[in-house]
C-alpha positions as a LaTeX table, in Angstrom:
\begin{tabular}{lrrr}
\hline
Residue & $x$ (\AA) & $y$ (\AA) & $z$ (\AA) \\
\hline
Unk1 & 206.43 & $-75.76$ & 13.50 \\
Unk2 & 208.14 & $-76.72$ & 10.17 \\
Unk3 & 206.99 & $-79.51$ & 7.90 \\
Unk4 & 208.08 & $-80.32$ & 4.68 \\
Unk5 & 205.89 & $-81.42$ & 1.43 \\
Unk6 & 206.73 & $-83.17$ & $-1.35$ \\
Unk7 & 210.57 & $-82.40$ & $-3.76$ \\
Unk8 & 210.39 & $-79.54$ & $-6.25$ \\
Unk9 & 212.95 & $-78.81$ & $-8.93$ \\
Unk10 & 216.48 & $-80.21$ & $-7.65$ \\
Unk11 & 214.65 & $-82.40$ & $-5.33$ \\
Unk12 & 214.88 & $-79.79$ & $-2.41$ \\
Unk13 & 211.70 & $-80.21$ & $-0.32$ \\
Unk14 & 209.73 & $-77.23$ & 0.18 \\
Unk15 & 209.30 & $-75.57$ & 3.84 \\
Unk16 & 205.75 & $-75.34$ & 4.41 \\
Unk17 & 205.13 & $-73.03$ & 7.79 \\
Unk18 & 201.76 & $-73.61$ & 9.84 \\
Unk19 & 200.28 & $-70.86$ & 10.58 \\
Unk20 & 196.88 & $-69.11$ & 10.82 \\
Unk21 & 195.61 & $-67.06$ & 8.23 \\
Unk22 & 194.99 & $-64.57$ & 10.15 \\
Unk23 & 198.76 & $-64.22$ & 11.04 \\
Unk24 & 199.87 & $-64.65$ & 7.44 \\
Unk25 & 198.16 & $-61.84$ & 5.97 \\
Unk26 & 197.83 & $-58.52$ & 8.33 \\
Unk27 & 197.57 & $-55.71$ & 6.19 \\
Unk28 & 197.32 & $-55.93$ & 2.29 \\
Unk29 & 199.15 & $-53.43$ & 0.13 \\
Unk30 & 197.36 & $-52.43$ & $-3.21$ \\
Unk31 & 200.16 & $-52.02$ & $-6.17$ \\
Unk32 & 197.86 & $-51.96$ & $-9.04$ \\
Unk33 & 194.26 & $-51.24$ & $-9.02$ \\
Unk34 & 190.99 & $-51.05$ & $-11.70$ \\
Unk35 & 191.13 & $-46.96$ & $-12.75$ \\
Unk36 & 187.84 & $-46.47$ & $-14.74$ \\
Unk37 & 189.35 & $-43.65$ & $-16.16$ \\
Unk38 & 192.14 & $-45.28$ & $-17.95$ \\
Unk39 & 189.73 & $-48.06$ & $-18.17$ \\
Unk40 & 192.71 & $-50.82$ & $-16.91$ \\
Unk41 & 194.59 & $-51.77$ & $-14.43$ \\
Unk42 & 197.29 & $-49.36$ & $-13.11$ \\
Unk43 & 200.22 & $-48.82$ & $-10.47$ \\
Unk44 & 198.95 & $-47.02$ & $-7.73$ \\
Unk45 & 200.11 & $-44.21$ & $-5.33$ \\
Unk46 & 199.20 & $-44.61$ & $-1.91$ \\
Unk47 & 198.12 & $-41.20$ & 0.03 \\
Unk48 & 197.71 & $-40.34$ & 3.23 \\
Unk49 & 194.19 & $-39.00$ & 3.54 \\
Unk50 & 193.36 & $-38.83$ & 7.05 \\
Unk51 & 194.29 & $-39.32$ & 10.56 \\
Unk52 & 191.14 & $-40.50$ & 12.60 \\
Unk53 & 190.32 & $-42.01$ & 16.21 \\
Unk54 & 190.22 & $-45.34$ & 14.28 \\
Unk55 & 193.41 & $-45.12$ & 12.32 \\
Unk56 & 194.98 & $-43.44$ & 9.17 \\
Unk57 & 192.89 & $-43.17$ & 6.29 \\
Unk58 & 194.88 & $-43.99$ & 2.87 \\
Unk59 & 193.36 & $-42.81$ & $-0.39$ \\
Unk60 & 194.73 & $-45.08$ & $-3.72$ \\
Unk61 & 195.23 & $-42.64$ & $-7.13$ \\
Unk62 & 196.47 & $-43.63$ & $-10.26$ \\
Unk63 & 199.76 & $-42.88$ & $-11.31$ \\
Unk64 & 198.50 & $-42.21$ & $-14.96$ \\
Unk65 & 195.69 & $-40.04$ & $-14.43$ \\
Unk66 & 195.29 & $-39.26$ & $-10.72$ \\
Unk67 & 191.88 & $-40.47$ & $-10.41$ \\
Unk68 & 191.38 & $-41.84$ & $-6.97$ \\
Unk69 & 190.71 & $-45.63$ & $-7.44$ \\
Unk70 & 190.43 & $-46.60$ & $-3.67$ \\
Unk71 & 191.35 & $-46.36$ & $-0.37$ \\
Unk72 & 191.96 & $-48.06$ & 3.16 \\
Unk73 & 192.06 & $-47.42$ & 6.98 \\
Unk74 & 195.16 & $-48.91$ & 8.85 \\
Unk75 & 194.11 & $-49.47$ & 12.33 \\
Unk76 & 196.20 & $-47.90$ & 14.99 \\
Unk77 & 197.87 & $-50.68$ & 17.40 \\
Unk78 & 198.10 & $-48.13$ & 20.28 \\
Unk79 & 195.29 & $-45.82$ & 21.26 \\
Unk80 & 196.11 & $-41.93$ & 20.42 \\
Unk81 & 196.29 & $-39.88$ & 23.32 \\
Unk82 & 196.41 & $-36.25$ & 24.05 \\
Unk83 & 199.75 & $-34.78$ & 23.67 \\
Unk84 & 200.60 & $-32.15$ & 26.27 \\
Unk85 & 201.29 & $-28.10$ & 24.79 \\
\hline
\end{tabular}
């Protein structure tokens, strides 16, 4: 459903979809992150670190320095299986 809220520059009205948070925001990608070696905030490269029962495992480093500055675990939608030799 589509409602509309109040006239922003030109006097368009703005589109405002409902929708639950949860459906808005899935999956978050970092671009910049905190490195404490650089001691700021800094683009980010995302790696893949692992591949586990529970999803892939990213790991976060900094584009500057290569310090690892976080990572993440993307949960698999289908279950893995066991892929026949």
């Amino acid at each position: 459903m589509v409602s509309y809220r109040k006239a922003g520059i030109g006097g368009q009205p703005f589109p405002v979809q409902n929708r639950a948070p949860q459906e808005a925001f899935e999956q978050f990608e970092a671009s910049a992150l905190y490195c404490p070696r650089c001691r700021q905030a800094v683009p980010v490269r995302k790696r893949l670190l692992l591949v586990i029962p529970e999803g892939d495992k990213y790991e976060y480093l900094c584009v500057h320095c290569g310090a690892s500055v976080g990572d993440k675990i993307e949960k698999n939608l289908a279950p893995a299986g066991i892929i026949p030799l």
